[in-house]
Structures are given as C-alpha cells and as structure tokens.
TIVEX-821519 format. One line per 3 residues: their letters; for each residue x, y, z of C-alpha. Coordinates in Angstrom, 1 decimal. Example, Ala and Ser with C-alpha at 12.3 -4.5 7.8 and 13.67 -1.06 7.14 Angstrom:
as = 12.3 -4.5 7.8; 13.7 -1.1 7.1
END
This chain:
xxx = 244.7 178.7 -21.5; 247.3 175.7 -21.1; 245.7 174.2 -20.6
xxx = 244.9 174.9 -22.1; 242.1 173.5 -22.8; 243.2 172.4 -23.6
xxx = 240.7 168.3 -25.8; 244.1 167.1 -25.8; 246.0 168.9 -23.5
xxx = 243.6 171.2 -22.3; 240.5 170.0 -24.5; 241.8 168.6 -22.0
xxx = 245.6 168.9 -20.8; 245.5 165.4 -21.5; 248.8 166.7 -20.1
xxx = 248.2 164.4 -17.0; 247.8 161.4 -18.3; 247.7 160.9 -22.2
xxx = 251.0 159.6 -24.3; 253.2 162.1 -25.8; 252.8 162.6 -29.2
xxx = 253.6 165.4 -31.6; 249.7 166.0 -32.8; 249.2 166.9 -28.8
xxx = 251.8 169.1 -28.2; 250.7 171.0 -31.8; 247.4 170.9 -30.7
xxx = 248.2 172.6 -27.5; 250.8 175.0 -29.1; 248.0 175.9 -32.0
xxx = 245.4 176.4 -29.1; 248.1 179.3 -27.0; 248.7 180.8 -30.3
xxx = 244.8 180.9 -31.2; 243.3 181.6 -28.1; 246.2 184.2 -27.1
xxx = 244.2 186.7 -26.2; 241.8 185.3 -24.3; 244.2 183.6 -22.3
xxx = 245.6 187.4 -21.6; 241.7 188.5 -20.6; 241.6 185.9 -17.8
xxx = 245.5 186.7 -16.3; 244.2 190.5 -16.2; 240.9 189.6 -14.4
xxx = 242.7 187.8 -11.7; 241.8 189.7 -8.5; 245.3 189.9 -7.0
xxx = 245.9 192.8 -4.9; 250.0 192.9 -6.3; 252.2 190.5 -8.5
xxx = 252.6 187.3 -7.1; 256.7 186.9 -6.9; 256.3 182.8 -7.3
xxx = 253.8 181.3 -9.6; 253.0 177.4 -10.0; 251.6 176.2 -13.2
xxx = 249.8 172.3 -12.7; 249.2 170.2 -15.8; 251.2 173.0 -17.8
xxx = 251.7 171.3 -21.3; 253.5 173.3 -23.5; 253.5 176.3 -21.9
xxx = 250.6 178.5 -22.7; 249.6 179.4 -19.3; 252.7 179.9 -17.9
xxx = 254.1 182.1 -20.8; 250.4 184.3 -20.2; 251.2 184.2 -16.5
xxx = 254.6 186.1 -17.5; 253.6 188.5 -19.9; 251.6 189.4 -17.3
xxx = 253.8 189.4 -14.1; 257.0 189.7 -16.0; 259.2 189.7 -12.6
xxx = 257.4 186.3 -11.3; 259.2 183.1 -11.2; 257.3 180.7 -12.4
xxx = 257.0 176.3 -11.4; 255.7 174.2 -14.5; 254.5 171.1 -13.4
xxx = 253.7 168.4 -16.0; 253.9 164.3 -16.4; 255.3 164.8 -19.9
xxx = 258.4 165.0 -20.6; 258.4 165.8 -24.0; 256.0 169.4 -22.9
xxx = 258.4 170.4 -20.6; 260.9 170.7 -23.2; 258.9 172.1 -25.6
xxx = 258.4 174.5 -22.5; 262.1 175.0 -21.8; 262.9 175.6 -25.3
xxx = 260.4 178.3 -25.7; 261.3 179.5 -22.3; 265.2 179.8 -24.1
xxx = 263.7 181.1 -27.2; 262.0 184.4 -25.4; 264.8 184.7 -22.4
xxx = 262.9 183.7 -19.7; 265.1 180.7 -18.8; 265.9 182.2 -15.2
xxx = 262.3 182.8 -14.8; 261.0 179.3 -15.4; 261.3 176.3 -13.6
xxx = 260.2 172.8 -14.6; 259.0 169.6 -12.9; 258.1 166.1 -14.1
xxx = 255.4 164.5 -11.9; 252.4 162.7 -11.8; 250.2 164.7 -9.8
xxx = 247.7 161.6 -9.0; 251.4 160.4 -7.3; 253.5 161.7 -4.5
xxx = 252.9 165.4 -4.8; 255.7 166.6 -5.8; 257.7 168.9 -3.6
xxx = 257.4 172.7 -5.2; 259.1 174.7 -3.1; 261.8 176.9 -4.5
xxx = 265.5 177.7 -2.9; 265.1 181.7 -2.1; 261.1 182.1 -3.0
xxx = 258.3 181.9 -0.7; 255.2 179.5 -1.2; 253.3 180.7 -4.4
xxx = 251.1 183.7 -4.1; 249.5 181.8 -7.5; 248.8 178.4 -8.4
xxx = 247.1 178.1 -12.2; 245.7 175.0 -13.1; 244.5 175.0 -16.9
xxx = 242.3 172.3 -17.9; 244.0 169.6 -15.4; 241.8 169.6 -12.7
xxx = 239.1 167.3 -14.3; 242.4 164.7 -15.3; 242.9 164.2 -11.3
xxx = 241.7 160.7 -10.4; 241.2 162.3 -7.0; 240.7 165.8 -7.4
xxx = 239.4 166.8 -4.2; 243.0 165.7 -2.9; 244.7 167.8 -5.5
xxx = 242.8 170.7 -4.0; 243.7 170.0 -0.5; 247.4 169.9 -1.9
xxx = 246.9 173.3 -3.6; 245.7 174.9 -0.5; 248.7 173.7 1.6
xxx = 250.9 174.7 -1.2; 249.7 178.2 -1.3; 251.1 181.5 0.7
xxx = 248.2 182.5 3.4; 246.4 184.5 1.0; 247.2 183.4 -1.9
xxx = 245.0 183.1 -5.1; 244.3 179.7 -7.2; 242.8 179.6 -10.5
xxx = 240.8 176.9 -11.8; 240.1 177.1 -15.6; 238.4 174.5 -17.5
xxx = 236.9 174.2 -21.3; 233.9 173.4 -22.7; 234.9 170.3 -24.2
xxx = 236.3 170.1 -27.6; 236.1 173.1 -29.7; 233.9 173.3 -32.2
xxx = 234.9 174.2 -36.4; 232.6 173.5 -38.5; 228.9 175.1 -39.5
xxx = 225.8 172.6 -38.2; 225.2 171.9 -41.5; 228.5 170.9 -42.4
xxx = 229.4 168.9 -44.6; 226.5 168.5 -47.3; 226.1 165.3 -47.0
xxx = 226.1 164.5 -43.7; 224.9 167.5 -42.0; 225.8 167.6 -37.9
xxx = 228.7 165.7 -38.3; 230.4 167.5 -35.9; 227.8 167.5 -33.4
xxx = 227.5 163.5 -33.9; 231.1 163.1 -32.8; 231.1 165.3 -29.6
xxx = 228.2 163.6 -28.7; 229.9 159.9 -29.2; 233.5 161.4 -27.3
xxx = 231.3 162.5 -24.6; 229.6 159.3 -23.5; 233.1 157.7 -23.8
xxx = 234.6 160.2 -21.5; 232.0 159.9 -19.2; 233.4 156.7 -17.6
xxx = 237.2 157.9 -16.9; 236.9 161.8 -16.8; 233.6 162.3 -14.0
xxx = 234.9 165.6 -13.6; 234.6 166.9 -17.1; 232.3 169.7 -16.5
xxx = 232.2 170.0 -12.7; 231.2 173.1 -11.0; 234.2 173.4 -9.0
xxx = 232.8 176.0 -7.0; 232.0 173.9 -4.3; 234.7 171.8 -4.4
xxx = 237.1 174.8 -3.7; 234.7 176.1 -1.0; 234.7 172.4 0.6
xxx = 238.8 172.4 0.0; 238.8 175.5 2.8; 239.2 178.3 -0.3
xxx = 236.8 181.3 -0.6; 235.3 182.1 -4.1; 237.0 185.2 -5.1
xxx = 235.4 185.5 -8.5; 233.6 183.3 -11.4; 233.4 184.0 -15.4
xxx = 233.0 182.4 -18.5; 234.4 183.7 -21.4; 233.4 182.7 -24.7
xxx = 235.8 181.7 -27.6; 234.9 182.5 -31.0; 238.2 182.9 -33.8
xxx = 236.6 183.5 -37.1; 239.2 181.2 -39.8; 239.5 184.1 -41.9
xxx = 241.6 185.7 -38.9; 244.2 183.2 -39.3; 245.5 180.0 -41.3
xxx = 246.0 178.1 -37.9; 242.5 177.9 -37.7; 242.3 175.5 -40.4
xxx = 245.6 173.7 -38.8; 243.8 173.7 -35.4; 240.7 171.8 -36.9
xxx = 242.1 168.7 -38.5; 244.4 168.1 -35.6; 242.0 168.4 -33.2
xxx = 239.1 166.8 -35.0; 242.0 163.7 -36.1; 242.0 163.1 -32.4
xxx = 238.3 163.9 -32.0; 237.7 160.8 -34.4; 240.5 158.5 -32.6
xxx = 238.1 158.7 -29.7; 234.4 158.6 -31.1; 235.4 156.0 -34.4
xxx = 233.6 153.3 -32.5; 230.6 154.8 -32.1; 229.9 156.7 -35.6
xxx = 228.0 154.6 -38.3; 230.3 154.0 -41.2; 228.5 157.0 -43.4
xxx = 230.0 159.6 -40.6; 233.1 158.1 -40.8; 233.6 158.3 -44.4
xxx = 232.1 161.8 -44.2; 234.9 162.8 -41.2; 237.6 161.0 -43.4
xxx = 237.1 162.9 -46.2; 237.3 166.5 -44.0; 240.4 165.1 -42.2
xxx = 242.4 164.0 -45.6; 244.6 167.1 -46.0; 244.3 165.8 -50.3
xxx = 240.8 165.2 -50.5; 238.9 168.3 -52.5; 236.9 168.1 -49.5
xxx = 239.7 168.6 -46.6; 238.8 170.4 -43.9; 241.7 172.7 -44.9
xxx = 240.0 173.9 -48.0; 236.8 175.0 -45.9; 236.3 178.8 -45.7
xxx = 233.5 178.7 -43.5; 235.9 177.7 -40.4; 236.0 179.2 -37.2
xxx = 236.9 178.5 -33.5; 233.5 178.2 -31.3; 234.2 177.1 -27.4
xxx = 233.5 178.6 -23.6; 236.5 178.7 -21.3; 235.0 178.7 -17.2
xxx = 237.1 180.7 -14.4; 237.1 180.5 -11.1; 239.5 182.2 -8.3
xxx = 239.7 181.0 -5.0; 241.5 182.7 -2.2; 243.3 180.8 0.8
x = 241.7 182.8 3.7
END
C-alpha cells in the first residue's frame, strides 16, 4: 500500500525480516486487493512534475505497491526489492499474469545487508523510490535513508508510507462475552513490538529532512472497508487476527484466548467469518520527500 501495510507484510512488510509463509503473502495479497483504491489515491497525490521512467519499490512483498505504481505510470520500469523469495515470485507471477513482465524487475536482498546494487542496464537512477511499510523493519533506518538519497536521480521523489498498526475488524463491543477483545490484543502486540520495531510509528518527517531530503508533502488517509463491500473482508480478518494472536497469546488471560479462538475457528458458530458486523478500520501516513 505494499506494503503494504502492510501487520505482516505491511501491518508491517514483515517483508524484511519475517519467515515466508502462505498466511503472509495472503495477508498482503488480501490487503492490495482490499485497500486497492486507496493505494491508487496516494500514487495520484504524488507531487511529481512528469512520470518517473525507473521506479524502485523497497520491502515490496507481493506486489501491491509496485502493481499501483504501474497502473499509474504504465511506461515506468519498475525494481522490486524484497528478502523473500517466495514474494518475489508471487510478484513475478502476477507480473506474467497482467503482461508487465518487461516492466518489472526483481531483487532478493536484505536491505539491513550490503545494499544492493539497483541500477538498471539502459535506465537512469530512479526518479521514485516507494517504500511501503518497510521503513520501520530497518534495524538502522537512518542508513537506509542515506542509501535512498544516493540512489535517487537529483530531484527525484521518495515516498515513505507507513500503517497504523494492525487493522482493526471487529465492533468495541465484540464479541459478547468478552467485549474489547480486539482492543486487548493490539494493546498486548504493541508492548511486544516495542522492543524490536522502535520505529513503529515514527514521524519520519525529520528523519528525511536530517537524511538531506525536503518535505514535499504529508497526508494521512484513513481506511475504512465496510464487510458488506466484499467477502475478503471476512478472509482478511481471521488471517490477520490468526497472526495478531501468534504474537499477543502470551499476554491475554486465558478467558481472551478462548474468546479469540472461538472467532478465529472457521467451524465454530461463532467464527469470525460468520460476523456481519465486519469492516476494515486503519490510517495509512504519507510522506514525499524530494532530493534537492
């Protein structure tokens, strides 16, 4: 949104450092099918005087971003970078799927490694580099926003977009008996992130400004997807909130967690997927940084 975010992938892009596993990359194909449009609202705000020609994507998952980016410049050449190996060919195969095969390039790498080397035979530096909830992954962010400024045309445009957290599905008084469930967990995932993402939630305002960029433009756009709009919804909301429980188990009393495992048991009268009162509540922040 990518991300995203991405919570995994871009909730967040857990694309840097998390194991591949199907429930991510559904997670993060569920959220560019989902969130669609307001992926399209943030590549149309971009304040870029003409099409960039060469386009990096960091921390690019599954594609979500970088499929937005060419809908919306749909001569750019686009660079996908990702540590996952199993995203990038979920990418490629999408990439084949819609023809844009010649338009999309993919790299594997570790971005808190080497920086990789993403320059193009016959394209100039990038007049865009996207970065959908990855930049709070980056053990050391402020070099990965050195590396972006190198990386960048003189000029050029880099956009920084992080989420809210987790989404959020369910009504606060959800379910019955155990009313802020939902609200219980975030709270639980949060103080376990805290330790190993310190960047979840930055105001990377300053950051850019202290990486040499000037702030173009800032926006937050909210996110709300009624369920009755689609059945993904419902998809969306066990497989996220399965991996919301994977991370808060240890710190819910055992009445939550029979509560959660009742929503997130696809057979249970009580699955989450059975819920009409769904929807999909988050805030997506923007920023756009120029390299003077």
């Amino acid at each position: 949104m990518n991300h995203v975010a991405s919570h995994a992938g871009h909730h967040g892009a857990d694309h840097q450092h998390e194991p591949d596993t199907d429930s991510q990359a559904e997670i993060l194909d569920l959220d560019a099918e989902l969130l669609a449009e307001h992926l399209a609202s943030i590549t149309a705000w971009l304040p870029l005087e003409k099409a960039p020609r060469h386009i990096v994507d960091l921390g690019c998952g599954t594609g979500a971003g970088t499929f937005a980016l060419l809908a919306r410049f749909p001569e750019a050449q686009v660079t996908a970078v990702d540590a996952s190996a199993d995203h990038l060919h979920r990418l490629r195969t999408r990439a084949a799927e819609l023809g844009l095969v010649g338009q999309v390039h993919t790299v594997q790498a570790d971005l808190d490694a080497d920086w990789p080397d993403l320059g193009r035979p016959g394209l100039d530096r990038p007049e865009l580099v996207w970065a959908s909830a990855s930049m709070h992954h980056m053990a050391d962010p402020d070099r990965t926003l050195r590396e972006v400024h190198g990386l960048l045309a003189p000029g050029g445009l880099f956009a920084v977009i992080e989420l809210a957290g987790f989404p959020r599905f369910l009504p606060a008084d959800a379910p019955t008996d155990r009313p802020g469930l939902e609200e219980r967990c975030h709270a639980a995932l949060a103080h376990e992130e805290a330790a190993h993402m310190p960047h979840r939630g930055a105001d990377w305002g300053p950051k850019l400004v202290g990486a040499g960029f000037g702030i173009e433009g800032e926006r937050t756009i909210t996110v709300h997807v009624d369920g009755s709009r689609s059945a993904a919804v419902g998809r969306y909301a066990l497989s996220s909130m399965k991996r919301l429980r994977a991370g808060a188990a240890h710190a819910l009393p055992a009445e939550d967690l029979g509560a959660l495992d009742q929503l997130l048991d696809a057979e249970s009268p009580f699955s989450i997927l059975r819920r009409g009162d769904l929807a999909v509540r988050t805030e997506r922040s923007v920023w756009a940084a120029r390299r003077a």
